[in-house]
Every structure is written in structure tokens, then in C-alpha cells.
KEKOL-798685 format. One line per 10 residues: their letters; for each residue y, x, z of N, C-alpha, C, O. Coordinates in nm, 4 decimals. Layout:
BEGIN
A> Y X Z Y X Z Y X Z Y X Z; ...
***
This chain:
BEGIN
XXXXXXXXXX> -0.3652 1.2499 -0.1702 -0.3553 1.2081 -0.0329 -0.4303 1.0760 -0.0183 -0.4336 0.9898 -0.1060; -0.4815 1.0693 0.0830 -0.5752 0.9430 0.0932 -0.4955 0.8526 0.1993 -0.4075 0.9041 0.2683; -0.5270 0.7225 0.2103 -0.4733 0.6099 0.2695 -0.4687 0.6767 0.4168 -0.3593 0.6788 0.4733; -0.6069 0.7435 0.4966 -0.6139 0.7616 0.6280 -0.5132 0.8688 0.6481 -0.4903 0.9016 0.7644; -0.4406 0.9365 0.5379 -0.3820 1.0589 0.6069 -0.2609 0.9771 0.5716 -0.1835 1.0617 0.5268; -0.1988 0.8572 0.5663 -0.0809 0.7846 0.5606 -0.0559 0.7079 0.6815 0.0466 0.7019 0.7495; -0.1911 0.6388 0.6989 -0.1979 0.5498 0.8447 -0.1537 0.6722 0.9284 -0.0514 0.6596 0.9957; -0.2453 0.8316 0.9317 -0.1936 0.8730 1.0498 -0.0694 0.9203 1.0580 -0.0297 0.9392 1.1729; 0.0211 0.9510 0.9511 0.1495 1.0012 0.9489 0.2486 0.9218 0.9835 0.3642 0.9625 0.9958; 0.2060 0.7803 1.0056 0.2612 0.6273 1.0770 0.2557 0.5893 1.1852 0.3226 0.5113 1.2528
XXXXXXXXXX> 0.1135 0.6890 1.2110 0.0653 0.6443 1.3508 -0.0008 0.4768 1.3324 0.0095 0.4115 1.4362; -0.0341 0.4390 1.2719 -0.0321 0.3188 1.2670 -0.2438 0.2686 1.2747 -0.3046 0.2711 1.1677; -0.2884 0.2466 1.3503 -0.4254 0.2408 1.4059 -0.4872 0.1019 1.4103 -0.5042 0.0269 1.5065; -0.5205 0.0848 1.2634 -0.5720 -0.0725 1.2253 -0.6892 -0.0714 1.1659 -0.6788 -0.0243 1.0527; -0.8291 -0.1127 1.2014 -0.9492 -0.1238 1.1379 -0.9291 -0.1488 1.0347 -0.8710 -0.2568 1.0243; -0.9563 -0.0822 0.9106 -0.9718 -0.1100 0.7913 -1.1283 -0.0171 0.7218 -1.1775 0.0920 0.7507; -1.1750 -0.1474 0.6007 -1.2525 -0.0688 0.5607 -1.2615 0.1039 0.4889 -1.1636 0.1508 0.4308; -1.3675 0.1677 0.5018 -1.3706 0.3201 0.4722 -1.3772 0.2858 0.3353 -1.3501 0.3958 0.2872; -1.3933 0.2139 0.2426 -1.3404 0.2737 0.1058 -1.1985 0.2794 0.0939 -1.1383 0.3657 0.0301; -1.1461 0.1845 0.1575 -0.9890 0.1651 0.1515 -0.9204 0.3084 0.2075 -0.8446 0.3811 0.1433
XXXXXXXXXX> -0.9777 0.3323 0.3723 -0.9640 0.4719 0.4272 -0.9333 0.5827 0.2793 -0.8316 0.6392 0.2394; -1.0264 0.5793 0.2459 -1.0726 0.7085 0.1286 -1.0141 0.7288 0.0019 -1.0307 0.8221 -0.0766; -0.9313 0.6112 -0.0084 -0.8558 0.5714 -0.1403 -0.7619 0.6883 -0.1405 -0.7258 0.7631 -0.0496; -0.7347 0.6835 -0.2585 -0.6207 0.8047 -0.2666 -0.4921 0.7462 -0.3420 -0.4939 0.6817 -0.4468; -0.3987 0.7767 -0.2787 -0.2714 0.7099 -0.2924 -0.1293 0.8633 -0.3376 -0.1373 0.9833 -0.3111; -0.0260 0.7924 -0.4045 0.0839 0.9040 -0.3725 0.1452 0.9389 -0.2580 0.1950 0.8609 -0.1768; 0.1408 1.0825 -0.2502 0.2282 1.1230 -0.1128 0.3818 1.0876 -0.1050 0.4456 1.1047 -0.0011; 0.4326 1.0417 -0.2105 0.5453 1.0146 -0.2107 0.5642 0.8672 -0.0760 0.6675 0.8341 -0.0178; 0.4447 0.8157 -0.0647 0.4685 0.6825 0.0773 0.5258 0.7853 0.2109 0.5842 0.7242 0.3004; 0.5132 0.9197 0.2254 0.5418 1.0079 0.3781 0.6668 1.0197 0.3482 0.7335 1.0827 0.4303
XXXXXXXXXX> 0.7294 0.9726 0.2415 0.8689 0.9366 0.2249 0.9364 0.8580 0.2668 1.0521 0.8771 0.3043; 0.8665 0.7373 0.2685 0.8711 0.5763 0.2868 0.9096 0.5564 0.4311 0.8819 0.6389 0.5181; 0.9888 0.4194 0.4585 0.9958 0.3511 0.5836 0.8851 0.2780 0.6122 0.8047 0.2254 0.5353; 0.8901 0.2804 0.7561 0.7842 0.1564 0.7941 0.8585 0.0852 0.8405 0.9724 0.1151 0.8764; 0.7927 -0.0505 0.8498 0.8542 -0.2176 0.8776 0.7501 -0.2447 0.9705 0.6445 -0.1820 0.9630; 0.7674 -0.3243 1.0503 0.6100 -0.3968 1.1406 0.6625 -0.5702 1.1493 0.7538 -0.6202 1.2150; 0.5792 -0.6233 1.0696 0.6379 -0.7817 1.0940 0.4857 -0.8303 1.1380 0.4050 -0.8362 1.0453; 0.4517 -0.8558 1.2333 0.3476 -0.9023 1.2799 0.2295 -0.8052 1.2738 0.2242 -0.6926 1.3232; 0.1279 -0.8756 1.1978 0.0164 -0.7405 1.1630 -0.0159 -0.7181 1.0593 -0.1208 -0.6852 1.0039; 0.1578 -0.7527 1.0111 0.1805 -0.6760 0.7986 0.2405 -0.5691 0.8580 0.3064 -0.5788 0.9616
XXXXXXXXXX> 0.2202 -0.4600 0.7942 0.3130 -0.3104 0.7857 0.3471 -0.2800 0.6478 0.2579 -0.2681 0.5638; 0.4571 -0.2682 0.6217 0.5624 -0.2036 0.5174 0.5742 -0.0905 0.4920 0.6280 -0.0300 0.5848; 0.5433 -0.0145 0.3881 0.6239 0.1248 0.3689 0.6497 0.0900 0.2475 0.5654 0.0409 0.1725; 0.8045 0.1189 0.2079 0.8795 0.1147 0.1157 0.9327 0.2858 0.0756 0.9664 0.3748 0.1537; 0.9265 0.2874 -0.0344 1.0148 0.4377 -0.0426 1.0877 0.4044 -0.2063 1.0214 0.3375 -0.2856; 1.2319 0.4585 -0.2481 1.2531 0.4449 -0.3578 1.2488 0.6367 -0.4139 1.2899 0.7308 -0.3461; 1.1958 0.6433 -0.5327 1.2256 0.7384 -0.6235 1.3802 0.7881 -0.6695 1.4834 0.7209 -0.6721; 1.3621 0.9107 -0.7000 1.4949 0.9509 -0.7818 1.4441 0.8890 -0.9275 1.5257 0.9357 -1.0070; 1.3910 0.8429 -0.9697 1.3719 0.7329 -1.1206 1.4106 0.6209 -1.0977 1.3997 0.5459 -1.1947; 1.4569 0.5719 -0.9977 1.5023 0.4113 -0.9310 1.4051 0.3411 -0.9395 1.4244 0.2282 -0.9845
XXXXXXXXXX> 1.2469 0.3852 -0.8949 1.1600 0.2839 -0.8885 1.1124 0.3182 -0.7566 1.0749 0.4233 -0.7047; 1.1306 0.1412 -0.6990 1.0449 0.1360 -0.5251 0.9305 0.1321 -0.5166 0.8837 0.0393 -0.5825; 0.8474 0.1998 -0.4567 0.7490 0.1646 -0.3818 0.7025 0.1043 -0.2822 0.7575 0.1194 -0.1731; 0.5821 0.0158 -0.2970 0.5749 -0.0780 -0.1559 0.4164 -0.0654 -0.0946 0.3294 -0.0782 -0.1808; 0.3899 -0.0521 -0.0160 0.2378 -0.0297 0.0426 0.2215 -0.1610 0.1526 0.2892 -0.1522 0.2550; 0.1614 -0.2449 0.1409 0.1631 -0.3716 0.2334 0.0117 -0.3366 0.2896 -0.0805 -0.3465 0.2087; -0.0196 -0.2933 0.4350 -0.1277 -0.2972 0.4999 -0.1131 -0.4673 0.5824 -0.0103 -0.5022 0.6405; -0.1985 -0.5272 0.5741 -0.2499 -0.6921 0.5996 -0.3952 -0.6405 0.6868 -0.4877 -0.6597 0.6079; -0.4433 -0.5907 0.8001 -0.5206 -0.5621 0.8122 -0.6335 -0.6602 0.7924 -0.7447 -0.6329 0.7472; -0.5716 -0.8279 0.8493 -0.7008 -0.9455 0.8433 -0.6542 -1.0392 0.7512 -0.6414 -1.1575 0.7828
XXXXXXXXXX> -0.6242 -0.9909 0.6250 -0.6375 -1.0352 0.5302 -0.7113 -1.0344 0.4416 -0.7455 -0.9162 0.4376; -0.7828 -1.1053 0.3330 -0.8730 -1.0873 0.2213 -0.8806 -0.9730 0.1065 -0.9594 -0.9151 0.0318; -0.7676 -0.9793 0.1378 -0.6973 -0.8187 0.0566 -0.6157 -0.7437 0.1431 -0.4940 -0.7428 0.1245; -0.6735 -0.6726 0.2471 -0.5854 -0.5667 0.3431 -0.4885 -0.4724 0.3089 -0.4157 -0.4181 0.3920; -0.4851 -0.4475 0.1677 -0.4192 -0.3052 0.1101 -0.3239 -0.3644 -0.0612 -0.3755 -0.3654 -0.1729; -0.2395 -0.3890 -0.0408 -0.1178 -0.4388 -0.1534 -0.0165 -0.3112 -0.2034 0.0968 -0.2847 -0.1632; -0.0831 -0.2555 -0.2860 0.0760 -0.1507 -0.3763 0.1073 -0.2433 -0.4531 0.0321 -0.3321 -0.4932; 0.2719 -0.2218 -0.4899 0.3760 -0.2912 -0.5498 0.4838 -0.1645 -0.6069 0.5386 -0.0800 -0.5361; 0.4931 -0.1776 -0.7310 0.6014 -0.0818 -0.7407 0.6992 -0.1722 -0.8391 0.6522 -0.2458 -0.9260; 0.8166 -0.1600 -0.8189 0.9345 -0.2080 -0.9080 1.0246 -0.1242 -0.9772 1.1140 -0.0561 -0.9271
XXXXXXXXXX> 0.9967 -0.1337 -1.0866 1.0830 -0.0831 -1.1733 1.2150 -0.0755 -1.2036 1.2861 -0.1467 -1.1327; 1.2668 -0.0151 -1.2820 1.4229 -0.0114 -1.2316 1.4817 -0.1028 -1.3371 1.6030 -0.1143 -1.3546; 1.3691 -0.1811 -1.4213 1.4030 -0.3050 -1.5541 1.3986 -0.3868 -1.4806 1.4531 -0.4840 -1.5330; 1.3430 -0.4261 -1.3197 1.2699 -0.5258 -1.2458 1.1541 -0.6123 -1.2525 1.1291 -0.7238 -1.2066; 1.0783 -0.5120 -1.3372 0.9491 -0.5565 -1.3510 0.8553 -0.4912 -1.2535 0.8556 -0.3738 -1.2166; 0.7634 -0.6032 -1.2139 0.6374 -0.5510 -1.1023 0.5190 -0.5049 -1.0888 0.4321 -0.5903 -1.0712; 0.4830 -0.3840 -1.0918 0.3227 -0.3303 -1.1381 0.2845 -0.3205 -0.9751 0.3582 -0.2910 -0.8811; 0.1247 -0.3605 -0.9762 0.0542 -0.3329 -0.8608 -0.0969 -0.3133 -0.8516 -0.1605 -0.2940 -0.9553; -0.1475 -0.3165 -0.7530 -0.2694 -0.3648 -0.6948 -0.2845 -0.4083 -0.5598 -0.2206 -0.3794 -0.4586; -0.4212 -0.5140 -0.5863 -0.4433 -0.5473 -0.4479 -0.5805 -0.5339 -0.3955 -0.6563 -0.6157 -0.4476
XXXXXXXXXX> -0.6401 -0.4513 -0.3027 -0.7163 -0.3806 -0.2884 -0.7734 -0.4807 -0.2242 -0.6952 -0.5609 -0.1731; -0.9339 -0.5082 -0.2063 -1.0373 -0.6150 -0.1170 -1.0967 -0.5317 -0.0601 -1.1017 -0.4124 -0.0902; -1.1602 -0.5978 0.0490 -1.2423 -0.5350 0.1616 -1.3710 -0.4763 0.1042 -1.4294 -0.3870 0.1655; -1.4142 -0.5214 -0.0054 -1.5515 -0.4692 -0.0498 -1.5146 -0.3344 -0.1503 -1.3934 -0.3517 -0.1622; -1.5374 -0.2444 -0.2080 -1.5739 -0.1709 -0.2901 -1.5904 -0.2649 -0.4254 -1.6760 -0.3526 -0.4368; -1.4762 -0.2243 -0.5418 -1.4594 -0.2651 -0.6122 -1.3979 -0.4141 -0.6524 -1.4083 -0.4757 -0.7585; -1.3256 -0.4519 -0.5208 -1.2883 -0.5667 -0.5386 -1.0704 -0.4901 -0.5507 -0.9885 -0.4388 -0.4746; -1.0746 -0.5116 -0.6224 -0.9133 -0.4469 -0.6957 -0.8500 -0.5529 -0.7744 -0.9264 -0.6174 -0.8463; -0.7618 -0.5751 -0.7750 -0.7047 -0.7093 -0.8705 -0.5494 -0.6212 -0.8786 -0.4648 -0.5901 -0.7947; -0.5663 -0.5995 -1.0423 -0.3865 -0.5859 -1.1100 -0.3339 -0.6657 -1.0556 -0.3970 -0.7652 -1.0199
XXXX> -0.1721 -0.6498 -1.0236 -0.1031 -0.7513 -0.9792 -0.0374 -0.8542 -1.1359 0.0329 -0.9549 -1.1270; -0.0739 -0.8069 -1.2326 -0.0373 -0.8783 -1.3435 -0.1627 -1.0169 -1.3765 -0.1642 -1.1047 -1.4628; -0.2473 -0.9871 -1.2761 -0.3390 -1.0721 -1.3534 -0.3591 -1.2120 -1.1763 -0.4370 -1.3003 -1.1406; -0.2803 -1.1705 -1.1439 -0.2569 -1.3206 -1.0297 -0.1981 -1.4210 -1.0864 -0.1771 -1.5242 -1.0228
***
């Protein structure tokens, strides 16, 4: 499943770049809640493994696209996606 078929299952209609569009993500987020705190959007979903998922769309941010997943030890694996093609940063290495 790609990012654009998540925005539209949200309804949620925010310029973002087309690599980001094209990214392919788990369908397990059409699970997820949405949050709207300004012009951050939230989808959270937890697993039957007790690990959450978090999808942070930032549309005018430097990094528009934030996965976060937490483990059920409470440790944090992620990425944070940049506007250019190939700009990706582990969340272990911030």
C-alpha cells in the first residue's frame, strides 16, 4: 500500500512530495486513528504483538513523513522521510 492510498482513506489532502506519495507503507495504518493537531496528522494503530504504530504527516516540515513504531520492551524504531528522494534518516541515528 502506498502513502497516497492512506492519505485517501483519511481523506486527508496535503501537498506532499510524489516520492513520499509512492512510498509504500503497511496497510495495517487503515487500522489506525487519526489525530489533527494543527498541520501534524497522527495515525496511531496498536498490533495484536503490542507494538504501536505511529505515522506523523508534518506537511511543512523538513521531514514531512515520520514512522515510529514502539515496541512492547519500549524501545523506538523509525524513520524520517525528507522532501528529496533519498533523504531517510533511522530514527536511531538522531
Amino acid at each position: 500500500m502506498i502513502l497516497k492510498d492512506i492519505l485517501l482513506h483519511f481523506d486527508i489532502n496535503e501537498d506532499l512530495p510524489v516520492h513520499l506519495l509512492n512510498q509504500n507503507f503497511n496497510k495495517v495504518f487503515l487500522d489506525g486513528d487519526l489525530t489533527i493537531r494543527g498541520d501534524t496528522y497522527k495515525i496511531v494503530v496498536k498490533t495484536r504483538q503490542n507494538v504501536t504504530h505511529m505515522m506523523f504527516i508534518k506537511p511543512n516540515e523538513e521531514f514531512p513523513l515520520v514512522i515510529m513504531s514502539e515496541l512492547p520492551n519500549g524501545l523506538l524504531n523509525g524513520m524520517k522521510f525528507g522532501r528529496s528522494e533519498g533523504e531517510e534518516i533511522p530514527t536511531n541515528k538522531l
